[in-house]
C-alpha positions in Angstrom: -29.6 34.3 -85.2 -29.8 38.3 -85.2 -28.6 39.1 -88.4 -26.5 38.5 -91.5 -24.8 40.8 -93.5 -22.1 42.2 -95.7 -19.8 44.6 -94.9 -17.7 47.2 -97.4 -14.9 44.6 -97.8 -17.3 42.1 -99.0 -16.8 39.8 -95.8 -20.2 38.0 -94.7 -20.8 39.5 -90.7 -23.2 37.0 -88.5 -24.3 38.3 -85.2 -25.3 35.4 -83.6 -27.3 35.2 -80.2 -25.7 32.6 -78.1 -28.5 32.5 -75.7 -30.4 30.8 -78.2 -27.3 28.9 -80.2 -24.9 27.3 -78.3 -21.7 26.9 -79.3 -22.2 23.2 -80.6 -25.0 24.5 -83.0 -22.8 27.8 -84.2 -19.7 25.0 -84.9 -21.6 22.4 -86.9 -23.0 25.3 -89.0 -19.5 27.2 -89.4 -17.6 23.6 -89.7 -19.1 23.3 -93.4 -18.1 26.4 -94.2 -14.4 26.2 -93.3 -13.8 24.8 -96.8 -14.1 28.1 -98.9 -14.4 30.6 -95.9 -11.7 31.8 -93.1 -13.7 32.4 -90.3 -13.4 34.4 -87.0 -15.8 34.6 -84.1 -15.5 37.6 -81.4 -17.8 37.5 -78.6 -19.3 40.4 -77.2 -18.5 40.2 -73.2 -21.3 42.8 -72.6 -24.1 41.1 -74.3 -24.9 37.3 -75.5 -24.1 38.1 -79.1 -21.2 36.5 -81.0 -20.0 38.5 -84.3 -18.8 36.0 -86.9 -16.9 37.2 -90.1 -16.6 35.0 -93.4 -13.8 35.9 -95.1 -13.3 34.1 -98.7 -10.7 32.2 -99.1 -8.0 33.1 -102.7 -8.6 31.0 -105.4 -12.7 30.1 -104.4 -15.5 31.5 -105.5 -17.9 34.1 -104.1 -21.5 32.3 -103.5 -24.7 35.1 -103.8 -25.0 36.7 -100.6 -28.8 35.7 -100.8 -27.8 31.7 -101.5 -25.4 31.7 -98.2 -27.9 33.7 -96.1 -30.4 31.0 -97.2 -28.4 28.6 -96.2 -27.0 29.5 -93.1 -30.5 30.3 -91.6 -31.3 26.8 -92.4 -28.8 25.5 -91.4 -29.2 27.3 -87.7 -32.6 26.0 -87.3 -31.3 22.6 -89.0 -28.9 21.6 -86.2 -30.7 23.1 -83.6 -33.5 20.8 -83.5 -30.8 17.9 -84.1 -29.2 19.6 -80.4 -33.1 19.3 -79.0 -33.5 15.7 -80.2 -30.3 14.6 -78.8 -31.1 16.1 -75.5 -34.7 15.0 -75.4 -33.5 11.6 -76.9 -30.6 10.6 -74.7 -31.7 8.2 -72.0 -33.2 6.2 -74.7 -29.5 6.2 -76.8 -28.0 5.4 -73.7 -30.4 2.4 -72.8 -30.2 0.9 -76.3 -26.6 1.4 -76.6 -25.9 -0.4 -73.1 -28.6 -3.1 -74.4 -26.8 -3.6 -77.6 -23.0 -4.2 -75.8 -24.2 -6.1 -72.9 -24.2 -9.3 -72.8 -27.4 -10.7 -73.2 -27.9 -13.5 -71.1 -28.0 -9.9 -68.5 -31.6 -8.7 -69.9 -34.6 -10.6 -69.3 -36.8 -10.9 -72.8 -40.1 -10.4 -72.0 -42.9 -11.7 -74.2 -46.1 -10.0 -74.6 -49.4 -11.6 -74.4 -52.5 -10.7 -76.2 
């Protein structure tokens, strides 16, 4: 993440670098968000930033702009190391999952011997 901010209509402004966050991370964090904020995302065709806006929604209350910053940076780091586990973390998800629906007169059990 570059920045957060808030601009003169009181709107929250990410700038997000999508080199670094991907478009599953910057969805997962906005997706919990949708509840109290309308959100739009512009992307910068000249650069790899994405400028996201937070705009609150009538009837919900404004959170402290130091409470959502908190969060949000959290939450940027939070699911991005859930993206690098799930990538580094695949083959064995894959094996189990395959293991656990197969039938299992297919696998071989081996027994280990001191």
């Amino acid at each position: 993440m570059i920045d957060i901010l808030t601009d003169r209509n009181g709107q929250i402004v990410l700038s997000i670098d999508t080199s670094i966050y991907d478009n599953w991370v910057i969805d997962k964090v906005l997706y919990w968000l949708t509840a109290d904020y309308i959100i739009t995302r512009r992307n910068n065709p000249e650069t790899n930033i994405q400028v996201i806006s937070l705009s609150l929604k009538k009837g919900h209350q404004q959170v402290d702009y130091n409470t959502i910053r908190e969060r949000l940076s959290n939450d940027f780091i939070d699911y991005k190391n859930r993206q690098t586990i799930a990538v580094e973390t695949s083959n064995i998800r894959d094996l189990l999952f395959a293991k656990a629906f197969a039938n299992s007169d297919d696998f071989v059990e081996f027994t280990f011997k001191d």
